[in-house]
C-alpha positions in Angstrom: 107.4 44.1 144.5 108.9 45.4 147.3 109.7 44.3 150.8 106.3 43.9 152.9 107.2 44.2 156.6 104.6 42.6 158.6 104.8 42.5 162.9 103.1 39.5 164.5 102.1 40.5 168.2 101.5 37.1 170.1 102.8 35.9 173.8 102.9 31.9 172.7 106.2 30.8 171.7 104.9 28.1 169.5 102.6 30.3 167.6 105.1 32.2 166.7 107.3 30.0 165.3 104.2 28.5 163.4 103.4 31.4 162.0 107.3 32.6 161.2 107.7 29.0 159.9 104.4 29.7 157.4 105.9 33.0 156.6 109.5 32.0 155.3 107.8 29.3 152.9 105.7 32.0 151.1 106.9 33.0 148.1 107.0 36.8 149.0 109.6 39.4 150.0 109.0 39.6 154.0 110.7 41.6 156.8 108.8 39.7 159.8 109.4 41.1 163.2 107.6 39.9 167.1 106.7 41.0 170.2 105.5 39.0 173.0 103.0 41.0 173.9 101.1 44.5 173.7 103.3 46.8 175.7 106.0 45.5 173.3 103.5 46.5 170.4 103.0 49.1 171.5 106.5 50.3 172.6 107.9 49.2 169.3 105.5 51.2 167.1 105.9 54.1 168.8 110.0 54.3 168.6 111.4 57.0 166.5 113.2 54.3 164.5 110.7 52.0 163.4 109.8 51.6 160.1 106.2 50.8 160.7 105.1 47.7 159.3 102.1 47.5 156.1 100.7 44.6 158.5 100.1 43.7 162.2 98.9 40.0 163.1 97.4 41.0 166.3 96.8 38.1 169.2 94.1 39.4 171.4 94.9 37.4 174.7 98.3 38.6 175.3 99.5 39.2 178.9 100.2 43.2 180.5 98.2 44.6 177.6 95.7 42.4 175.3 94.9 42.8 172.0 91.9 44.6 172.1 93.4 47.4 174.4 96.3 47.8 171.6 94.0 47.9 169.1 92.1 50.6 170.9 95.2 52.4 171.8 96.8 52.5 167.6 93.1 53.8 166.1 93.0 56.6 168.8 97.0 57.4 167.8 97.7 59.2 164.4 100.6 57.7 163.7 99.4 54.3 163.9 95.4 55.0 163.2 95.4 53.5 159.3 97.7 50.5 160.3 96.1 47.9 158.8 95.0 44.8 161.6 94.3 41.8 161.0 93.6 40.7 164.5 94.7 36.7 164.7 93.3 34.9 167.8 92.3 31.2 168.5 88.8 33.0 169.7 85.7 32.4 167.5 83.4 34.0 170.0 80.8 36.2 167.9 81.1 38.6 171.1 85.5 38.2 170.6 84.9 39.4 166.6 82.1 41.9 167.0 84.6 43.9 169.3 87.6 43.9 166.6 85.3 45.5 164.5 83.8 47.9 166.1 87.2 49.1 167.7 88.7 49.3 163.6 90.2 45.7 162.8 90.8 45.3 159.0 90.4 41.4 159.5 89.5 38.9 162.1 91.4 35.1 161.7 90.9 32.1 163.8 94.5 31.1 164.2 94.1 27.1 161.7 95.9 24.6 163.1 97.0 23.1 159.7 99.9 24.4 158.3 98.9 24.0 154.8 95.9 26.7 155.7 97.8 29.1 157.7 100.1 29.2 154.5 97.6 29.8 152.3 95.2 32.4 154.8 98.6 34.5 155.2 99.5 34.3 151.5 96.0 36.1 150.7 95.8 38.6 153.2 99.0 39.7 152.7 99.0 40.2 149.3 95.6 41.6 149.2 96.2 43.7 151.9 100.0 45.0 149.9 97.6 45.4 146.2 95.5 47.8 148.7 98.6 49.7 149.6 100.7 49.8 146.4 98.3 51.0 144.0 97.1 53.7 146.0 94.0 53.2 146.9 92.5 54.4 150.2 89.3 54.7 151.9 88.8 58.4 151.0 89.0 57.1 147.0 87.5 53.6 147.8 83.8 55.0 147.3 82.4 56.9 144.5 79.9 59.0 145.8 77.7 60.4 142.5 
């Protein structure tokens, strides 16, 4: 398998280091990088550099430029329109998740404040979200239209 690179977008210091903490006890081959908030996102996947990542862990109350907004702002940008998203808020508002979906998150997840379940919520998506993208499978071949 090889290297997933993943970029977690959240202001909170402590989430963070939570979730890079959860990360570094997977078993799994991770390039993890942060920003602080969405003009960083933003900014970052948009340098001529970057290697964009297979998955963004999206805060939605960031400061400067929330979640929602970036979200917005990567599906309306063709380089970054099939990201995948999974937007990762401490929200559970019906009215919070209805909006990720509707503006194109792959995945909406209530930031746990066990350890033990942040572990095994980020072992799942990730490696259902990397099957996804390693054995080529898109949503142009996802349904069979007879």
């Amino acid at each position: 398998m090889k290297q997933i690179s993943i970029l977690l977008a959240d202001d909170d210091d402590d989430d963070r280091l939570f979730f890079s903490e959860a990360i570094e006890q997977l078993d799994l081959d991770i390039a993890l990088n942060t920003v602080v908030n969405g003009v960083e996102l933003i900014d970052y996947l948009k340098h001529p550099e970057t290697r964009l990542p297979e998955l963004i862990f999206l805060d939605l109350n960031m400061p400067i430029k929330g979640g929602i907004e970036c979200l917005i702002e990567m599906r309306r940008t063709d380089i970054l329109k099939n990201l995948s998203v999974a937007i990762y808020s401490t929200s559970s508002a019906q009215k919070d998740i209805d909006e990720c979906l509707i503006h194109g998150a792959n995945i909406y997840i209530k930031k746990p404040s066990d350890f033990g379940i942040l572990k095994s919520i980020l072992y799942k998506v990730i490696t259902i979200n990397h099957q996804y993208h390693s054995t080529g499978l898109s949503k142009d071949n996802f349904l069979m239209v007879i």
